[in-house]
C-alpha positions in Angstrom: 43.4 -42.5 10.9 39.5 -42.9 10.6 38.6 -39.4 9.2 35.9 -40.2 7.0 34.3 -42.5 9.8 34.6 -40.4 12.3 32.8 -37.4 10.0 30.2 -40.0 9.2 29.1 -39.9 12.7 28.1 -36.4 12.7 24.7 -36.1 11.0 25.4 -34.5 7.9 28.9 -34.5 8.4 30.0 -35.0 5.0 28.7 -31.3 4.8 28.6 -29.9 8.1 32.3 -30.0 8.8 33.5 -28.6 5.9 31.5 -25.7 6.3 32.6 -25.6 10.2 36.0 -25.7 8.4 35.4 -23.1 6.2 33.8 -20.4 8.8 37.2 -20.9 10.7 39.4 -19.9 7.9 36.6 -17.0 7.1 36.5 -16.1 11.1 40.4 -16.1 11.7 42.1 -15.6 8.4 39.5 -13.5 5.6 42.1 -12.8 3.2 43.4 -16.2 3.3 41.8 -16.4 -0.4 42.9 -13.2 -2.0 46.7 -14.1 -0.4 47.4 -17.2 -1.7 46.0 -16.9 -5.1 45.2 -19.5 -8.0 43.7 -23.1 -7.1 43.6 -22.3 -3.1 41.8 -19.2 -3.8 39.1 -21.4 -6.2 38.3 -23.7 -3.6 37.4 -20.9 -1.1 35.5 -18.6 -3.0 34.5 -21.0 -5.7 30.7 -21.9 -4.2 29.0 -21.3 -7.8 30.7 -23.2 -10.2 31.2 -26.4 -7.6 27.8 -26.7 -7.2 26.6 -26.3 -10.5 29.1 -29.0 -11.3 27.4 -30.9 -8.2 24.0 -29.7 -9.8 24.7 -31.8 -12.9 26.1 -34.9 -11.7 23.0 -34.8 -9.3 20.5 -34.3 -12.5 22.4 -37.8 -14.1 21.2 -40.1 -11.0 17.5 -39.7 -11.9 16.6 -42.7 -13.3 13.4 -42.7 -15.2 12.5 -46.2 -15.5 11.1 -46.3 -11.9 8.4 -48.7 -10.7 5.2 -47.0 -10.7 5.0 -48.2 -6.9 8.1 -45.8 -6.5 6.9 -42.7 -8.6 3.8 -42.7 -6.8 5.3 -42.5 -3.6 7.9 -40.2 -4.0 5.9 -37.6 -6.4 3.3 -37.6 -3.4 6.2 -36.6 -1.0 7.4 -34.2 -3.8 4.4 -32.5 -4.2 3.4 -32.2 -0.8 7.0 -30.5 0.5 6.8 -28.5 -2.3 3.5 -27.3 -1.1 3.7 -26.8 2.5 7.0 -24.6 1.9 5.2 -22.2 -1.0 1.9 -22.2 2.2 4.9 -21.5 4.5 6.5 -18.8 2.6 3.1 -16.7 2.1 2.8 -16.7 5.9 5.8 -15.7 6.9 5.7 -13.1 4.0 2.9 -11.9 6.1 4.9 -11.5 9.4 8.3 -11.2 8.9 9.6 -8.1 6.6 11.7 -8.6 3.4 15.4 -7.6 4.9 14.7 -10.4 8.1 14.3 -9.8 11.8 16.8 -7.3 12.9 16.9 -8.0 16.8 15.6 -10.0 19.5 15.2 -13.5 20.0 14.9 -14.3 16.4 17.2 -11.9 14.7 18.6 -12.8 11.5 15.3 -14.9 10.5 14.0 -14.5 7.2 11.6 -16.3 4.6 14.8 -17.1 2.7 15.9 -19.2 5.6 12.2 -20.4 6.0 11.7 -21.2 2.2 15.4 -22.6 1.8 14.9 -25.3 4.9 11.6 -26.3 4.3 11.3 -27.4 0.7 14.8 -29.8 0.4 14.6 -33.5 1.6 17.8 -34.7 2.8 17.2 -37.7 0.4 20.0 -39.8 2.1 18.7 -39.7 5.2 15.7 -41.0 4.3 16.8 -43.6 1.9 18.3 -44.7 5.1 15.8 -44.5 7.4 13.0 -45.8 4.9 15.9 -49.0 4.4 15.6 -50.2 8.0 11.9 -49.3 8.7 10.3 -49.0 5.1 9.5 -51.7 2.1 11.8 -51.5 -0.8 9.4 -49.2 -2.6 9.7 -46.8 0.1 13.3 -46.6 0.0 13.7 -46.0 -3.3 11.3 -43.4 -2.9 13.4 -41.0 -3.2 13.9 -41.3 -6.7 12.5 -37.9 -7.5 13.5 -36.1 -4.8 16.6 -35.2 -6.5 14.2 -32.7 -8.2 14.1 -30.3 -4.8 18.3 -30.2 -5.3 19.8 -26.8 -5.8 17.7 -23.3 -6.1 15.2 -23.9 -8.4 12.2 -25.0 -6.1 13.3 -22.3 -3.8 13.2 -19.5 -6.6 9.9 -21.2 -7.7 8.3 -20.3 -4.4 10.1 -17.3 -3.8 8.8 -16.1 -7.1 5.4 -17.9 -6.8 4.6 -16.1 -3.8 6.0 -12.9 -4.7 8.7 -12.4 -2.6 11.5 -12.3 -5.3 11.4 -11.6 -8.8 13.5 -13.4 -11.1 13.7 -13.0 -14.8 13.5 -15.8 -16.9 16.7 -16.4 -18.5 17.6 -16.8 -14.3 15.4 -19.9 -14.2 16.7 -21.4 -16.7 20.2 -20.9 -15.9 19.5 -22.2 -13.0 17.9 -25.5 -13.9 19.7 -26.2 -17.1 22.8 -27.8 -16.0 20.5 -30.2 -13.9 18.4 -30.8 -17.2 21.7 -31.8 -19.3 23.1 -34.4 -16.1 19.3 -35.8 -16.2 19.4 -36.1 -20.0 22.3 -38.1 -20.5 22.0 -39.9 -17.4 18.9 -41.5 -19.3 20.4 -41.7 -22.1 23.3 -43.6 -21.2 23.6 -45.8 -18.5 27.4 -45.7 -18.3 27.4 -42.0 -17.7 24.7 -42.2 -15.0 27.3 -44.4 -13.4 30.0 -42.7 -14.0 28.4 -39.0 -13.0 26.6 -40.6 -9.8 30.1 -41.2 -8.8 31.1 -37.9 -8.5 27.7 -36.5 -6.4 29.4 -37.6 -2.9 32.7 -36.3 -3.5 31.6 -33.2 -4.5 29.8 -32.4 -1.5 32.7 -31.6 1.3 34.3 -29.0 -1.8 30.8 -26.5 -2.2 30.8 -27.3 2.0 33.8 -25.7 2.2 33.6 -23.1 -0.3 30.2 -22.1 1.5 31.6 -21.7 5.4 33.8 -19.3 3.5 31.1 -17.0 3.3 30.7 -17.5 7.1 31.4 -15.8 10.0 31.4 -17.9 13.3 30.3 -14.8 15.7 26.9 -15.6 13.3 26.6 -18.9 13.6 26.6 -18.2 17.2 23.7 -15.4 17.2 21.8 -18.0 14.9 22.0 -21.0 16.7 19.0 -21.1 18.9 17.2 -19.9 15.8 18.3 -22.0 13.7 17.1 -25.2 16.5 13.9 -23.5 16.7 14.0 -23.7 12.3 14.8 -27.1 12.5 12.2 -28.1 15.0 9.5 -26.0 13.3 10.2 -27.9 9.7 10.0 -31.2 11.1 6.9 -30.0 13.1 5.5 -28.2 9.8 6.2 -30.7 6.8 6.2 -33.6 8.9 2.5 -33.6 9.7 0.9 -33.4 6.1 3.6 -35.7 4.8 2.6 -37.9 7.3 -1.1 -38.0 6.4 -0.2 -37.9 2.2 1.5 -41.2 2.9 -1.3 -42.4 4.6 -4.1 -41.1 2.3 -2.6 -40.7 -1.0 0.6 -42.7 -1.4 -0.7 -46.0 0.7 1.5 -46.3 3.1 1.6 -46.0 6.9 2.9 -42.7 7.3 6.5 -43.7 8.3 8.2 -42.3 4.8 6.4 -39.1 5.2 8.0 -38.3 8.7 11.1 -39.6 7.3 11.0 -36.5 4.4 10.5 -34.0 7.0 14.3 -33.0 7.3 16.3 -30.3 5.9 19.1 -31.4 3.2 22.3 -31.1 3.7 22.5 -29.4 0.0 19.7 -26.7 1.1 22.6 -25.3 2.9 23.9 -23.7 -0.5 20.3 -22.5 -1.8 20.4 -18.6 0.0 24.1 -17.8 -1.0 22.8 -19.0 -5.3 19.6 -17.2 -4.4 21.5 -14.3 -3.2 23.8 -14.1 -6.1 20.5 -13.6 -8.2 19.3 -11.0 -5.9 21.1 -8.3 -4.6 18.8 -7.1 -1.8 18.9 -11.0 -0.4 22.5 -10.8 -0.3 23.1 -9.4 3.5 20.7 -12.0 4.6 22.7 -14.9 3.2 25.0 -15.3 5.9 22.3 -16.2 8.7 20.2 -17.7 6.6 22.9 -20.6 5.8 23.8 -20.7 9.3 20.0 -21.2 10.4 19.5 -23.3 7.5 22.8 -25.5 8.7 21.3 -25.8 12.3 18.0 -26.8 10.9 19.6 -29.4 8.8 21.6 -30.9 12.0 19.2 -30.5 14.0 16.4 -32.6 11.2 19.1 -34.9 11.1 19.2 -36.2 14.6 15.5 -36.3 15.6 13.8 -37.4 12.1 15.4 -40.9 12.3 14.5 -41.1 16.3 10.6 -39.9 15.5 10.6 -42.2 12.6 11.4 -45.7 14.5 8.9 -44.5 17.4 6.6 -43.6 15.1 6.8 -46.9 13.5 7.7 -49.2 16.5 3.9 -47.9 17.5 2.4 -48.4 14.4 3.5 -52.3 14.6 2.5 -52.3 18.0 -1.4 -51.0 17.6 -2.0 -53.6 14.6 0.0 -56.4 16.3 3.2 -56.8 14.0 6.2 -58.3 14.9 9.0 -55.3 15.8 11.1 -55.9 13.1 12.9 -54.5 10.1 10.9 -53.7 6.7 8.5 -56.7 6.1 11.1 -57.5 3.3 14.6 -57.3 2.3 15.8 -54.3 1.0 18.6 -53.8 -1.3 21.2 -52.0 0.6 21.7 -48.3 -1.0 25.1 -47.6 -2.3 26.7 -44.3 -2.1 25.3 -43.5 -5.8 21.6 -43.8 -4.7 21.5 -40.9 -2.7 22.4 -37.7 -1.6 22.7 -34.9 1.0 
């Protein structure tokens, strides 16, 4: 059996199907956990300490000795998603209240599902996007976008813009085990390598442990939500990172509309933020299923807008409709990530 390629077909699979996997065993049997005990019971309810493993191993890939070409391109697209979800987070401060939308149309929105879908590139998408229609530069753009991974950025912005508080000592729990994986990943080669092995892997496990928190009766009052998310964060970070990459980073805008997705990872960022603060804690279970939809729904239309948007690019300055204008190094499974 093809499991694995048949998952890879899904867009974001690799973390989707877990977590569809995980909502079922949360839906139809809740005490599964509690029941069987031991290591069963860790791999449902044991969302914290997988990812903060994950969090680690992700810290370790970032490799410092980067072209300048690269850091220039991928702190621009850093920056700039950074900034459009702290802009996006005071507005909808403005509008929506602090506990979410409680009915209609859009109930179960909140700005931690609007701060937690906007501000994480899925940086293996567009590694593989930027591959096929970008120069090498571009695709290994997403050298620093391994920085957005886990809650930090989120509890940046959050706290930035005053909708959370977090002490201190929270920060830097938050950020420290990605500070060690980054330190010895530059220290040592070998256990860059060896970490950036385990960064796939570990993605399906925190999937799973995450659907656990999951009913499917919300994933079903969130779903046209959760398109309307996904549609708004391509429409919402696509457009400056589109003209950053023109003005700023030099290129021709295709690598900013490829950053305009939702990670795969952002899926875990309101159950950690929640676990920090107890009055975001009822919103968690819509927010992930908004911010899952999102991420699907980023998935399927960023790599479609991105070869249009490039196929008529070549076509107004009269370049041959072809792949990148040079060859670029196919992208193991230790360059990026969800």
């Amino acid at each position: 059996m093809k499991i694995k390629k048949a998952i890879d077909r899904i867009p974001g699979g690799l973390m989707l199907v877990p977590l569809l996997l995980g909502a079922c065993v949360h839906t139809f049997a809740p005490g599964a956990g509690k029941h069987f005990g031991s290591f069963t019971n860790g791999l449902i309810t044991g969302t914290v300490p997988i990812l903060a493993v994950w969090f680690f191993c992700m810290g370790a890939t970032i490799d410092l000795r980067a072209t300048g070409t690269v850091l220039r391109k991928s702190g621009t697209l850093l920056v700039t998603k950074m900034a459009v979800a702290w802009v996006a987070t005071i507005l909808a401060a403005r509008f929506i209240p602090i506990d979410g939308i409680k009915t209609g149309l859009f109930a179960g929105l909140s700005v931690l599902a609007i701060t937690t879908s906007m501000d994480m590139t899925n940086g293996g998408l567009y590694a593989a996007v930027m591959q096929q229609y970008g120069s090498r530069e571009e695709a290994g753009a997403f050298v620093l976008m391994s920085v957005e991974s886990g809650p930090l950025i989120s509890m940046l912005i959050l706290g930035a813009t005053g909708v959370a508080v977090f002490e201190p000592r929270l920060f830097v729990g938050a950020v420290l085990p990605f500070l060690i994986g980054f330190a010895l990943g530059n220290l040592d080669g070998d256990l860059r390598e060896l970490f950036g092995r385990c960064v796939h892997p570990l993605i399906p496990f925190f999937g799973f442990a995450l659907g656990n928190g999951i009913d499917l009766h919300v994933i079903a009052t969130s779903g046209l939500p959760g398109v309307v998310l996904g549609l708004v964060v391509i429409v919402v970070t696509g457009i400056p990172l589109i003209l950053a990459d023109r003005w700023i980073a030099g290129g021709n805008g295709a690598a900013g509309l490829a950053a305009s997705s939702t990670a795969g990872a952002a899926v875990a960022n309101p159950a950690i933020i929640g676990e920090m603060i107890p009055r975001f804690k009822p919103l968690v279970p819509a927010a992930t299923a908004m911010v899952a939809t999102a991420c699907l729904v980023t998935a399927i239309l960023v790599p479609i807008l991105t070869a249009l948007w490039v196929r008529r690019y070549r076509a107004r300055h009269g370049l041959e409709d072809s792949h990148a204008e040079e060859t670029v190094r196919p992208l193991g499974e230790q360059d990026v990530h969800a």
